[in-house]
C-alpha positions in Angstrom: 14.3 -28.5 -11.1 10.3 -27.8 -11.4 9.3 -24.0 -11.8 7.7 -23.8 -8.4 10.8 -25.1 -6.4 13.5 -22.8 -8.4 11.1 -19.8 -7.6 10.9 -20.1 -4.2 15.0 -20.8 -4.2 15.0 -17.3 -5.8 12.6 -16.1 -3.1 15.0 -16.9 0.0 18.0 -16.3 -1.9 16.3 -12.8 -2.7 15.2 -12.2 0.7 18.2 -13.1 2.6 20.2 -10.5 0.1 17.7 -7.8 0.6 18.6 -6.7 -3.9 19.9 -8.8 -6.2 21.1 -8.7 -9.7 19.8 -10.7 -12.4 23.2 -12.1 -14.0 24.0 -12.7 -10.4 20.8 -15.0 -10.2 21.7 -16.9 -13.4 25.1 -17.7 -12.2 23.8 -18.6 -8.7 20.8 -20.7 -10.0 23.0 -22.1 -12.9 19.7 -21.1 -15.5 19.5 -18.9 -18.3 18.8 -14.9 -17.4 15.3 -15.6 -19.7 14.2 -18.4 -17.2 15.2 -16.1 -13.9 13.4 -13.2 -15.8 10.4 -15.4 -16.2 10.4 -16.6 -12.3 10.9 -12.7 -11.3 8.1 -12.1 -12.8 5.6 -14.8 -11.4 7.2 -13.9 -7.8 6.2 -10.0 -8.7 2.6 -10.8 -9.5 2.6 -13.0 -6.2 3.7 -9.8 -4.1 7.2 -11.9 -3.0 9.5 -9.5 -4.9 9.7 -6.1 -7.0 11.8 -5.9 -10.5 13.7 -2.9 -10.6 16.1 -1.1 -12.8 19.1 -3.4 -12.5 17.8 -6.0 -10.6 15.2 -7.1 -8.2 13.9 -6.0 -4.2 12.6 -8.3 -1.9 9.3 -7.1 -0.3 9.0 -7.2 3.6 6.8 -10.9 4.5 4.1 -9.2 6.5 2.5 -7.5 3.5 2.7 -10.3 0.8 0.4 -13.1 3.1 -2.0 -14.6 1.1 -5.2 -12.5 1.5 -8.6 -13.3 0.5 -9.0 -9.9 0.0 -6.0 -9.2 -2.2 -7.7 -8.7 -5.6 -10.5 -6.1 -4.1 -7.4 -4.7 -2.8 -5.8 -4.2 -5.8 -8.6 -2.9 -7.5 -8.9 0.1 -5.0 -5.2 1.0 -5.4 -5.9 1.0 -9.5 -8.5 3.8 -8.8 -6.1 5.4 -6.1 -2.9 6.2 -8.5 -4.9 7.4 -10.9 -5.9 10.3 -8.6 -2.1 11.1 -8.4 -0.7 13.4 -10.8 2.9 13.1 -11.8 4.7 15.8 -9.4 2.4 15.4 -6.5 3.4 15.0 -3.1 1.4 12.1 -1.2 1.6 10.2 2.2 1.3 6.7 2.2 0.8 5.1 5.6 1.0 1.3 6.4 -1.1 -1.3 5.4 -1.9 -4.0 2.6 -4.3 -1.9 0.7 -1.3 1.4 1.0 1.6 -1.3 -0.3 -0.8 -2.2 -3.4 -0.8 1.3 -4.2 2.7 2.2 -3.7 3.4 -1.4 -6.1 1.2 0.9 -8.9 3.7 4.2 -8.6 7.1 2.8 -10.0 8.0 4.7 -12.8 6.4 8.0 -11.7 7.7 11.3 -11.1 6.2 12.0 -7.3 7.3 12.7 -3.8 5.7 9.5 -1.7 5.7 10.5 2.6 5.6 7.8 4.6 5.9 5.9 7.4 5.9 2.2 6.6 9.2 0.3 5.9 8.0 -2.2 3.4 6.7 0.6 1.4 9.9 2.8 1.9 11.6 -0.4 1.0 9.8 -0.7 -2.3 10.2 2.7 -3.8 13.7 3.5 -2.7 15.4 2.0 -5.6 13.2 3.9 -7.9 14.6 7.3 -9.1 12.2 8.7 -10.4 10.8 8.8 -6.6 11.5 11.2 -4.3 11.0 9.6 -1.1 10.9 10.4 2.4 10.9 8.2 5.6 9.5 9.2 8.4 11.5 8.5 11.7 10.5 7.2 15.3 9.5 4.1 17.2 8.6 0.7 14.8 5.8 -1.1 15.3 7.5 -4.6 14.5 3.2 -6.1 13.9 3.3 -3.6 11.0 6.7 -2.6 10.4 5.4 1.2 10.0 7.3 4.4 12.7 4.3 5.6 15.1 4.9 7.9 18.1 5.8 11.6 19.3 8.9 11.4 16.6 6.9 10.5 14.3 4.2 12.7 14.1 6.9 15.7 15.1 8.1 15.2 11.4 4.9 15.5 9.9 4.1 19.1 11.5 6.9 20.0 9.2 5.5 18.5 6.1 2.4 19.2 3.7 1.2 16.8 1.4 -1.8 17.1 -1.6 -3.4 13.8 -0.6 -2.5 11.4 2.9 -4.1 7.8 1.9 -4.6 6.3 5.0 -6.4 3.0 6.3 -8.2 1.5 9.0 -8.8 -1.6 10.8 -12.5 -1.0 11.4 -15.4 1.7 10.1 -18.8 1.9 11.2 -21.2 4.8 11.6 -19.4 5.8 14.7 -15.9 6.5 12.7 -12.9 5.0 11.5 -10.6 2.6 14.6 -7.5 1.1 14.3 -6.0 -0.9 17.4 -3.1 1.0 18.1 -2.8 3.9 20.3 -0.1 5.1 19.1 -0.8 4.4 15.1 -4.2 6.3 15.6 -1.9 9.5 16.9 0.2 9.6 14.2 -2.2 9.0 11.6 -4.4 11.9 13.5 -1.5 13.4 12.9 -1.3 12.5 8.5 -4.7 14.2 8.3 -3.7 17.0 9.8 -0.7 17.7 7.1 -2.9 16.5 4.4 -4.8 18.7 1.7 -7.0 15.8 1.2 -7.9 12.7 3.3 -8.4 9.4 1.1 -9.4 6.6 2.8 -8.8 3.3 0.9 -10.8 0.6 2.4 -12.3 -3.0 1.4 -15.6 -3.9 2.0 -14.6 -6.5 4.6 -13.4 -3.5 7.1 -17.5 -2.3 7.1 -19.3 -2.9 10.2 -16.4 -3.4 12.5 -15.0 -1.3 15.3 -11.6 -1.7 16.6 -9.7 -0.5 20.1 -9.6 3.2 19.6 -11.3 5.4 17.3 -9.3 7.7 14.7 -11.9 9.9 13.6 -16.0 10.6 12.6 -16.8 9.8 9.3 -17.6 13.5 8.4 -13.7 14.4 9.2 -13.1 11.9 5.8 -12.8 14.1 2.3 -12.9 11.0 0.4 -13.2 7.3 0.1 -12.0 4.9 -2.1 -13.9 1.1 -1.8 -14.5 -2.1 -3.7 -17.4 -2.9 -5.8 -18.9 -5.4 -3.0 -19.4 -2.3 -0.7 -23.6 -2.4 0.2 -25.5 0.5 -1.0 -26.7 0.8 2.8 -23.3 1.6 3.4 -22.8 4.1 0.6 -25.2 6.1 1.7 -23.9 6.2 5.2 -21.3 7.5 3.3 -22.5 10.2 1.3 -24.8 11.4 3.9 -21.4 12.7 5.6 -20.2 14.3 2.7 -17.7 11.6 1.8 -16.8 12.1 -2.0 -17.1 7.8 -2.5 -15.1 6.4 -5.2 -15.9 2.7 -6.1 -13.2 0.3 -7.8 -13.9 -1.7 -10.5 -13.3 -5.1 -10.5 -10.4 -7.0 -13.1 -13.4 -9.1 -14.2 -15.6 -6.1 -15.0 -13.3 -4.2 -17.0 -12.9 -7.6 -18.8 -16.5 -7.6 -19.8 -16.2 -3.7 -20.6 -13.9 -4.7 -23.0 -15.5 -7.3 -24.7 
């Protein structure tokens, strides 16, 4: 059986068992643990699956499409975790930019809020998180908990940085589509010390169904290198604290 087949054999087996260990893989597959290891690996860097201690985790199908976007995406959660000190407490809300950063945190000694079950999903097999879920109605479209419950759970919580997203930004503010999303990430800031957003340049220019906030209500932002200077100084000029990713191919170069 070719590479690509027996990996995406591992893929629905994976996903229809939710964790999975990897002597249990062999003996299902019929292959060596080496070769499984090797195929976990490829389906980690493709976003399909996350090793863990013991075995592996299947990660939720609507944050692993394939993005154009991805690798920008990546970039900016690079930047983002290393803004995280090891006993910090952080909110995470949902998105494909969030999930990149929450792939970055495994292994580290944090408290992780938040509100999205693909990224729940990812770091509750780690124990070296301590993670909490926040409760309320799911959003099946993005598989995050939005609503009155919700954001009742975050007036009882305080975190040192909420890294949030949006669907849109232009000079207006930041939008997302959802009423509801919008409340209860109105509702993140609120219990945050800082506000990070973490955007890619694609989201510049655009304006969604209903705004979240002004740009000057931001404490800092967090972008990829293809960002326009016109919009970093939009950015500035409201007293945004703008962080810009490198890219992979960059720090290649740098090293060279």
């Amino acid at each position: 059986m070719q590479s690509s087949q027996r990996q995406s054999n591992l893929a629905s087996l994976i996903r229809a068992r939710g964790f999975a260990r990897l002597n249990e893989l062999a003996e299902t597959t019929q292959v060596s643990e080496s070769t499984i290891r090797r195929d976990l690996i490829a389906l980690e860097e493709r976003g399909v699956v996350r090793r863990t201690h013991g075995g592996v985790v299947s990660i939720s199908a609507p944050y692993i499409k394939s993005d154009e976007t991805r690798r920008a995406k990546q970039d900016i959660a690079s930047l983002a975790v290393k803004l995280i000190e090891d006993g910090d407490t952080i909110l995470l809300d949902g998105g494909t930019t969030t999930f990149e950063i929450a792939r970055k945190l495994a292994g580290r000694k944090i408290q992780v809020i938040t509100n999205a079950i693909p990224v729940a999903e990812l770091l509750s097999t780690d124990e070296n998180v301590n993670l909490v879920m926040l409760g309320g109605y799911v959003y099946p479209r993005s598989q995050v908990a939005i609503g009155p419950l919700t954001a009742g759970m975050l007036q009882q919580l305080n975190c040192r940085r909420a890294f949030l997203s949006a669907a849109g930004i232009n000079e207006k503010g930041l939008f997302n589509s959802n009423l509801l999303t919008v409340e209860t990430e109105q509702a993140m800031m609120r219990c945050a010390d800082t506000v990070t957003v973490v955007a890619d340049s694609t989201k510049f220019g655009r304006q969604s169904t209903i705004k979240l906030c002004s740009l000057d209500e931001i404490d800092e932002m967090i972008v990829d290198a293809a960002v326009t200077q016109d919009w970093a100084k939009i950015l500035k000029a409201n007293s945004i604290d703008l962080k810009i990713a490198e890219t992979a191919e960059s720090k290649t170069n740098d090293d060279k």
